[in-house]
C-alpha positions in Angstrom: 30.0 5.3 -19.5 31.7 8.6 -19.2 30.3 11.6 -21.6 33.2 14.2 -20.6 33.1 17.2 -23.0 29.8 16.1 -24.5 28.7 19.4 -26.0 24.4 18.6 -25.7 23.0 20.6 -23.2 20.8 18.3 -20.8 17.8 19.7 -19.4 16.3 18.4 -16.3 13.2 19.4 -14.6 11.9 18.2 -11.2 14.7 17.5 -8.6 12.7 15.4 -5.8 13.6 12.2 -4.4 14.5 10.4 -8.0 15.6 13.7 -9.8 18.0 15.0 -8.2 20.7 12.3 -7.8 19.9 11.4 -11.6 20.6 15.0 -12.6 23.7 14.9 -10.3 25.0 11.8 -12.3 24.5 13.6 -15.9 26.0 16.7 -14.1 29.5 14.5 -13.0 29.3 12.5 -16.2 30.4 15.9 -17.9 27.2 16.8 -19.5 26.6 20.4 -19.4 23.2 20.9 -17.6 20.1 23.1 -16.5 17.9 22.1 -14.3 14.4 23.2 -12.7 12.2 22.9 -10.0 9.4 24.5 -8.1 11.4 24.7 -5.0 14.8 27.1 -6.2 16.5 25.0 -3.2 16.6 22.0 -4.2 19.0 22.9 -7.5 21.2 24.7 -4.8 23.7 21.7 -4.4 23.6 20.7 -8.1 24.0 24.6 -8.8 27.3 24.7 -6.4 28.9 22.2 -8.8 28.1 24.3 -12.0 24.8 23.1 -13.1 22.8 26.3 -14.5 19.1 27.3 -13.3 16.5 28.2 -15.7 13.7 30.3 -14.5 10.9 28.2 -15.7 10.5 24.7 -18.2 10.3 27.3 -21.0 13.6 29.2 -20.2 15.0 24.9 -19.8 13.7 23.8 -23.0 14.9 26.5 -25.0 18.6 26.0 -24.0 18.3 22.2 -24.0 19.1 19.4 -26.7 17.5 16.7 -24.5 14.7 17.6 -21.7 14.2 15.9 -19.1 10.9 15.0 -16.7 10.8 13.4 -13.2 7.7 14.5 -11.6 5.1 13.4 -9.1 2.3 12.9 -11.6 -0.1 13.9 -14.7 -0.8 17.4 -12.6 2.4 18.7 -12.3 3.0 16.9 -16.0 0.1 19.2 -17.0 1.7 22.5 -15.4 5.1 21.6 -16.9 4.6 21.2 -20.0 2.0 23.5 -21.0 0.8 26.9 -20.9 3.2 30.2 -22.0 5.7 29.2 -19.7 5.3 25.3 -20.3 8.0 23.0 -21.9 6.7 22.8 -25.2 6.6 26.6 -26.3 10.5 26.2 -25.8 11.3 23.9 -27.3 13.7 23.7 -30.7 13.1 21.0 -33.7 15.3 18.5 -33.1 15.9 18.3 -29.2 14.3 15.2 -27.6 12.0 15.0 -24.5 12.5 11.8 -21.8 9.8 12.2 -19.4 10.6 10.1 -16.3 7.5 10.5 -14.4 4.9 8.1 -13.6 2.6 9.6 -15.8 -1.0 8.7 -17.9 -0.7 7.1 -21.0 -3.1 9.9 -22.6 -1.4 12.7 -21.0 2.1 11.5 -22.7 0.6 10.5 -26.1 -0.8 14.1 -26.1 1.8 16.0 -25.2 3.6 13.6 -27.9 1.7 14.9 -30.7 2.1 18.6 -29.9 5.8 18.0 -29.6 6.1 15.9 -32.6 4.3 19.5 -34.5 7.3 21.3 -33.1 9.8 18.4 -34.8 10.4 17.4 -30.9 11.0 13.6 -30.3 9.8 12.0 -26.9 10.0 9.1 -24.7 7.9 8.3 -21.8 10.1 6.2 -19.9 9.1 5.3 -16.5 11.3 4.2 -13.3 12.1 1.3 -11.3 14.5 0.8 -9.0 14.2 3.8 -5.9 16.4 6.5 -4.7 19.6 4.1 -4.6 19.3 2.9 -7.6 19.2 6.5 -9.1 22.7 7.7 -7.0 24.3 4.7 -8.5 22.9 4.3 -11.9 20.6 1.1 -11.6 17.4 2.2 -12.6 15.7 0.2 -14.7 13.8 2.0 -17.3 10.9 1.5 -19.1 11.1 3.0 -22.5 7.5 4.1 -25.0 8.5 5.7 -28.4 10.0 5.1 -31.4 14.2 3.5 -32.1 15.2 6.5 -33.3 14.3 8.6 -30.4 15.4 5.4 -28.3 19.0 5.3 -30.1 19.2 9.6 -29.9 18.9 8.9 -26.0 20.8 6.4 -24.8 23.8 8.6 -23.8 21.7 9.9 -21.1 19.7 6.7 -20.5 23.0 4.3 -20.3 23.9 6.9 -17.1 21.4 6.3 -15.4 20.1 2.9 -16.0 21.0 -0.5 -15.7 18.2 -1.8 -17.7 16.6 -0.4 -20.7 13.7 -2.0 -21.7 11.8 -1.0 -24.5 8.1 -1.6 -24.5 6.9 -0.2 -27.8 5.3 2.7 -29.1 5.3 6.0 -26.7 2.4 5.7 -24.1 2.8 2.0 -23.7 5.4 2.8 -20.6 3.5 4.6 -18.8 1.1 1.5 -19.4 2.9 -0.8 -18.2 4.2 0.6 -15.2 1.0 1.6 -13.8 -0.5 -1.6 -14.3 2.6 -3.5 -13.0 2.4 -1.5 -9.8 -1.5 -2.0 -9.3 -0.9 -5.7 -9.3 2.0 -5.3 -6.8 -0.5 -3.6 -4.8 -2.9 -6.0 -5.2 -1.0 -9.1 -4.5 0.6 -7.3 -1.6 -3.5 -6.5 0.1 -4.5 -10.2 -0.3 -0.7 -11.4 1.1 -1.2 -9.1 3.9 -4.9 -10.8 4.5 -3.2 -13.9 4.6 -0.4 -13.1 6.8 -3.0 -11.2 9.6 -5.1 -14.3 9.2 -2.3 -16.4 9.9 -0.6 -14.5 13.1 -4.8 -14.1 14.9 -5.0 -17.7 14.4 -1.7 -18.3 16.4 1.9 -18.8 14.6 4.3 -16.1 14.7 4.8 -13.1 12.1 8.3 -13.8 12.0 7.9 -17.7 11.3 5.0 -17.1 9.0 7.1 -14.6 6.6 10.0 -16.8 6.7 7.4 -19.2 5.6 6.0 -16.9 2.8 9.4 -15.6 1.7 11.0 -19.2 1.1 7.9 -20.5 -0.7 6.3 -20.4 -4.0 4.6 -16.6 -3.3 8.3 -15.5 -2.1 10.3 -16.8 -5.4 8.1 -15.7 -7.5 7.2 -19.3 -8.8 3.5 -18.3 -10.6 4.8 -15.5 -12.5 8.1 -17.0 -13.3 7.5 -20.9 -13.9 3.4 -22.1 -13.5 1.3 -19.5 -15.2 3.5 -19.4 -18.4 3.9 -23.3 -18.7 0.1 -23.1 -18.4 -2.1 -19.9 -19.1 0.3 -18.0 -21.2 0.1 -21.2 -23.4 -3.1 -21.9 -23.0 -2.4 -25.4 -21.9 -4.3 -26.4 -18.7 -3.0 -29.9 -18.4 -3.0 -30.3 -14.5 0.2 -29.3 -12.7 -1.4 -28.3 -9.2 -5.5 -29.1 -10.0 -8.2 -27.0 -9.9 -10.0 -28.8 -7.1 -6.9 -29.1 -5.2 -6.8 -25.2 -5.2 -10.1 -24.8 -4.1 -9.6 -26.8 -1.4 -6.8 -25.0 -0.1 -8.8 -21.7 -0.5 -11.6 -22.9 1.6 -9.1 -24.7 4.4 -7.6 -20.8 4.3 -10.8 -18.8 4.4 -12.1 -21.3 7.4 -8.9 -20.6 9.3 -9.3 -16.4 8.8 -13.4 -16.6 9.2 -12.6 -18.8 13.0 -10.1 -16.1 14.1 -12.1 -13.3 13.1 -10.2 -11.9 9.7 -12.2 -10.5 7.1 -10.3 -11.5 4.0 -11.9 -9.4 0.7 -9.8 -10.2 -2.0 -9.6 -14.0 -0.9 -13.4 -14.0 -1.1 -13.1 -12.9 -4.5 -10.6 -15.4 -5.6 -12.9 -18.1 -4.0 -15.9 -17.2 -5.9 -13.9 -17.2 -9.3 -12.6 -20.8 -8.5 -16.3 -22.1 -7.7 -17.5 -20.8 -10.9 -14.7 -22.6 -12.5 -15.8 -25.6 -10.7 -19.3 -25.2 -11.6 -17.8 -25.3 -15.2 -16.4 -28.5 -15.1 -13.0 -27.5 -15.1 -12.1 -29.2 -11.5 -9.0 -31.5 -13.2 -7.4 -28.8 -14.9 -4.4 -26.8 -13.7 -5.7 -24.3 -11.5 -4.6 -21.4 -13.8 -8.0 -22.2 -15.6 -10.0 -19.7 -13.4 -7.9 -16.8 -14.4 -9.5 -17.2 -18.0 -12.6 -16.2 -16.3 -11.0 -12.3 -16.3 -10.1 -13.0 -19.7 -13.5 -13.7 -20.9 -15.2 -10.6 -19.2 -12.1 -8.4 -20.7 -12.4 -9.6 -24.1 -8.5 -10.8 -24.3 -6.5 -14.0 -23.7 -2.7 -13.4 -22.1 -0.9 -15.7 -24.6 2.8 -15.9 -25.5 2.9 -18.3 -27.7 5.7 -17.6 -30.3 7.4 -15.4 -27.9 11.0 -16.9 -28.0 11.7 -16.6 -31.8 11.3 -13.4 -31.7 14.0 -12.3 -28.9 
């Protein structure tokens, strides 16, 4: 989409990794811009192309129809945003704010409601995608907030992403992507027990993640096909039993605890599947001893109903 002699002034503050080849994009896609950052040097490329500098967010906000954020985290959100200098004291009813960064949930709902005093729409609309993704407009965004401020954005949004995905009301982005990368986290620690497990007790790393990347765990099989034929629905009619897991478990934590491997998180996951055992759940589909996180959070992951409503 090309937005040549688009007369809305984009503002863009924080020109790291992700920022600065987004800001470049809205710069080339005609947009007249202003950017800052805490380091004057990183605007000088973008500046050498005709993209103006503002002294401080402040200076930004108050020349800008839509502001921009993409910044390490809620500290720097903090420093941005407020105090005399900050983001909101220059801001003008009417303008919108997309904050990019990977920010807390509270931190974006308050600076939401001062904002939305000042007649000021915003977005908190995390990333996905990396550095690459951002030179050639791939990101896929996350988007919190209301359709209005959604539809008032997308000219800047349809530069620089591929994917829009809108997750409800403002906050629930910053949600989301937190708690998506905590499991990726997660799930990467107890693969990487597995894997050192596996290479002590004798097969090769580069067999082993061949192994790993063509299998279930590498296609994404549980996410995409098992748990939502059977937890999401609530339907625990055996696919791969529950007693058949556990043994599997236990043939694994054998092989890690004769080689030496201390394996934490598959510890866990055994215990979980014994109490499910101890239940009388052993002939069900496996999935049954995730509900055991579901009792102690007070919530069931269900999407029944899901696919009348898309």
């Amino acid at each position: 989409m090309s937005n040549a002699g688009c007369d809305t002034t984009i503002g863009f503050i924080g020109l790291g990794n992700m920022g600065r080849p987004m800001a470049a994009r809205l710069a080339a896609a005609g947009f007249p811009m202003v950017v800052h950052d805490v380091n004057s040097a990183a605007a000088d490329e973008l500046m050498q192309s005709g993209v103006m500098w503002a002294a401080s967010p402040r200076n930004l906000a108050e020349q800008c129809g839509v502001i921009c954020t993409s910044l390490p985290g809620p500290a720097e959100a903090e420093t941005v945003f407020h105090g005399d200098l900050g983001v909101v004291r220059g801001t003008q009813a009417g303008s919108i704010v997309i904050d990019f960064t990977t920010n807390s949930p509270l931190l974006v709902r308050k600076i939401h409601q001062q904002l939305a005093a000042r007649r000021v729409a915003m977005l908190d609309a995390p990333l996905s995608g990396g550095v690459e993704a951002a030179k050639r407009g791939e990101l896929t965004v996350l988007i919190g907030g209301d359709q209005e401020a959604l539809a008032a954005a997308r000219p800047v949004l349809d530069e620089l992403a591929k994917t829009v995905v809108h997750v409800g009301p403002i906050g629930n982005a910053s949600i989301c992507k937190a708690l998506h990368n905590c499991a990726v986290f997660c799930a990467n620690l107890a693969t990487m027990e597995c894997l050192t497990a596996g290479v002590k007790a004798g097969v090769d790393a580069a067999t082993l993640v061949e192994v790993f990347q063509k299998s279930g765990l590498g296609r994404n099989l549980d996410l995409q096909v098992a748990m939502p034929a059977t937890l999401f629905r609530g339907n625990f009619e055996p696919r791969f039993a529950m007693k058949t897991a556990r043994k599997d478990m236990s043939l694994a934590t054998e092989i890690a605890l004769g080689v030496g491997v201390p394996m934490q998180i598959a510890e866990l996951c055994q215990a979980e599947m014994a109490e499910a055992i101890e239940r009388g759940w052993g002939d069900r589909d496996n999935t049954i001893f995730l509900t055991l996180q579901e009792e102690r959070a007070g919530v069931k992951v269900r999407l029944e109903g899901r696919e009348q409503h898309k």
